[in-house]
N, C-alpha and C positions, 0 to 999 in steps of 0.2 A: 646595146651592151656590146663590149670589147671581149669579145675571146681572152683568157687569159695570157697564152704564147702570145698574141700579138700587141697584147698590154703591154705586157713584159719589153717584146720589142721595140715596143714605141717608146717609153719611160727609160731605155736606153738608148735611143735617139736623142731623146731632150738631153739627157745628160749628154751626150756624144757630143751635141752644139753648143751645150759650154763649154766643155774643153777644149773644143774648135775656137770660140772665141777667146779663151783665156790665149791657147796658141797664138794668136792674130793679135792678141793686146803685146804680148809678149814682143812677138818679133817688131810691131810698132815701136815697141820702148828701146828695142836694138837698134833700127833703122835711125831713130832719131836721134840717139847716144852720139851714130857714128856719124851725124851730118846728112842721116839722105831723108830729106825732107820730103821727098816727094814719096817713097818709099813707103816711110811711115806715115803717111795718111793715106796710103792705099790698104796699105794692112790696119790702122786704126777703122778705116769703112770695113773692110769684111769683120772684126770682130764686131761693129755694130749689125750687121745685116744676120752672125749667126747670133747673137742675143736674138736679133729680131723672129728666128725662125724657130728657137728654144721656148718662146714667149707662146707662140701661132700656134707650136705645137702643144702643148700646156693648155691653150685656149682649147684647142680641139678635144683633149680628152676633157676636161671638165663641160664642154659643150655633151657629150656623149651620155653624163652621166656617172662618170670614172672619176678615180682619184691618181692623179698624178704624181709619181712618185721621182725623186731627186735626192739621187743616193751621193755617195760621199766621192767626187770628181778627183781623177788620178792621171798625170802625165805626167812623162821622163822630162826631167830636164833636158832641156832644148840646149845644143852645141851645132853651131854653123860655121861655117869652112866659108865666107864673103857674100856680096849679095845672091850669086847665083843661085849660091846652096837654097838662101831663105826660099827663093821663088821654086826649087823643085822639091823642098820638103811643102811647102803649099801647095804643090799639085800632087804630087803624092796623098797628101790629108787628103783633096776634094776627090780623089781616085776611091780613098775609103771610104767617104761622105756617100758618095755615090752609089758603093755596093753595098752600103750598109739602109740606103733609101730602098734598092731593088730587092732588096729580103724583105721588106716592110711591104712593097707592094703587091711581090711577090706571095706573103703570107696572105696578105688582104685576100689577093680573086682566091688562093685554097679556101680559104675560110669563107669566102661567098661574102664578104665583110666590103659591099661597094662604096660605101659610105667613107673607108679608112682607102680602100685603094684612087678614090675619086680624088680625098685631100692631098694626098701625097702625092699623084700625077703629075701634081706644079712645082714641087721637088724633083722630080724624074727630068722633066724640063731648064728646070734650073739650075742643077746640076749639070749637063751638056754644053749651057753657058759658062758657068765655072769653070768647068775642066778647059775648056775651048780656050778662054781667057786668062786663066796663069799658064795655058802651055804656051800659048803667043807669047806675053811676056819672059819666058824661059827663052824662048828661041831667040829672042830678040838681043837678050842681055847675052846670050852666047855667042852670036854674029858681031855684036859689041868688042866682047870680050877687050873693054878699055874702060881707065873710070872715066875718058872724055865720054865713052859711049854709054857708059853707065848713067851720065849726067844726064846727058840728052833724057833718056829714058825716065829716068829718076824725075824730071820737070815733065815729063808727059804725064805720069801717073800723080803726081800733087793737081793734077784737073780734072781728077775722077769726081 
């Protein structure tokens, strides 16, 4: 059984990673509007990969026992300022992803709950990769700072 608090917080985790992916379908539908092909199927994979961890996590509380709850998902209309922005409002999100994983785990060892702190460990992990990996990409597009170098970039990231 799940402590209630940490029910609570997990059930808004799940909800957090779809609006994470709605984010990531969104800005794919930008990227490809404006021609950057490679862009938007870098952002069309993370909107699959956070369905993918929405799903996981979903599976875990009903593996527990629990009923999972998926309240009614709410974000601000998204406004970007060129590619760069998209890529530092995406490391921004995985900055939140991220603190919002270490309260979950966080909660877990208070709660003595090793079973929730175990599952999420591999979120604690993957998140580092995340962050690691849109911030390369940020720094990259800034050293750029040209749509020839944008292009370049934009053809690396359609081979993700």
């Amino acid at each position: 059984m799940i402590k209630k608090e940490l029910l609570d917080k997990i059930n808004a985790q799940i909800a957090f990673e779809y609006v994470s992916a709605f984010i990531y379908k969104r800005m794919s539908i930008d990227m490809a509007v404006a021609g950057w092909d490679g862009f938007a199927h870098w952002f069309h994979e993370q909107y699959h990969e956070e369905i993918g961890h929405a799903e996981d996590m979903i599976n875990y509380v009903i593996s527990r026992g629990e009923q999972p709850a998926i309240f009614d998902l709410k974000f601000d209309d998204l406004k970007f300022d060129g590619v760069v922005s998209y890529f530092e409002k995406a490391y921004d999100h995985e900055r939140e992803v991220s603190k919002r994983i270490d309260e979950i785990v966080t909660l877990a060892v208070k709660e003595k709950d090793y079973a929730t702190e175990n599952f999420y460990r591999k979120y604690v992990d993957e998140q580092v990769e995340e962050e690691e990996s849109v911030s390369a990409i940020v720094t990259r597009l800034q050293l750029t700072d040209s749509k020839a170098g944008h292009m370049i970039v934009d053809k690396e990231l359609a081979a993700r």
